[in-house]
N, C-alpha and C positions, 0 to 999 in steps of 0.2 A: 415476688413476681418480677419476671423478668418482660421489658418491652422487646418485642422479638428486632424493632428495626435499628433502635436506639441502644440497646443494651442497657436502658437506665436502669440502674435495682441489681444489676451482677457485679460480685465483688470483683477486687481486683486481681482476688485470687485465685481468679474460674478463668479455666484460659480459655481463648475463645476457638473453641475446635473446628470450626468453619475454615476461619483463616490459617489454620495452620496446615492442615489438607489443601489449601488452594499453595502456601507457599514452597511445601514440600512435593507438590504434583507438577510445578513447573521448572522444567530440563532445558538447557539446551540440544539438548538430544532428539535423536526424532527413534521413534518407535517401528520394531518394523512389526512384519504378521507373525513371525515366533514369538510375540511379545520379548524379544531380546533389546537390549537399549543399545545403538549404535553411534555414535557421533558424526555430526555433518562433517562431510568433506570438504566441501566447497558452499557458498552462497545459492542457493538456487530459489526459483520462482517458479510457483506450480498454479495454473491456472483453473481455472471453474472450469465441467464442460461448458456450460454457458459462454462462459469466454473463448472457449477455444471454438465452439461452435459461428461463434459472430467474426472471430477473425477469421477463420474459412472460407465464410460466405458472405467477406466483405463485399462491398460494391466498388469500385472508383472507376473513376475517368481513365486509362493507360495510358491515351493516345496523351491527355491533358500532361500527363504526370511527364510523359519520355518529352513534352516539351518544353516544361520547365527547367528538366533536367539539363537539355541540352543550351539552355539559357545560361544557365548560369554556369555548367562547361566554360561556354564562350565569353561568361565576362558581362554579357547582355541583359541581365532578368534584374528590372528595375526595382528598386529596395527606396520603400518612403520611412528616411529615417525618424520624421516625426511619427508616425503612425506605429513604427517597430518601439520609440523610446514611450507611447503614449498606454500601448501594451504592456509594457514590462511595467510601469508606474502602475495598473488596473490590477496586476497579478500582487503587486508590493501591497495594496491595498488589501486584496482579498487575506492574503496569508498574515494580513498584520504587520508588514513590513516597516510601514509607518508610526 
């Protein structure tokens, strides 16, 4: 008897037909609707509707945004460089950078 999670009790001579179906099902190819395999051309990024729906129907400030903008245009739009170096140190943290 075989343990279905462990596999403990299967010889070493039983291949394990799960994993071989996962390793020979995975292409770099992307599939189209002829079921024909085609290789990517280029890197692309395909979003959810969900996602595309929320960037749609973003919210922002404009008015906020073109005055930023024009802030920093001019040289003007004040940058606290502790605050900017105290961020990047929280992200080092989070991702394990530490």
């Amino acid at each position: 008897m075989t343990d279905p999670i462990s596999n403990l009790g299967r010889s070493a001579a039983q291949p394990n037909l799960a994993n071989e179906k996962v390793k020979h099902s995975k292409t770099d190819a992307i599939p189209t609707q002829a079921d024909k395999v085609v290789p990517p051309k280029n890197d692309e990024v395909v979003l959810s509707g969900a996602s595309e729906s929320a960037l749609a129907n973003a919210e922002f400030n404009a008015e906020k945004v073109a005055k930023i903008k024009a802030a920093i245009e001019q040289g003007n739009y004040p940058i606290d460089a502790r605050k900017v170096a105290e961020s990047f140190a929280s992200l080092e943290r989070m991702i394990g950078g530490e």
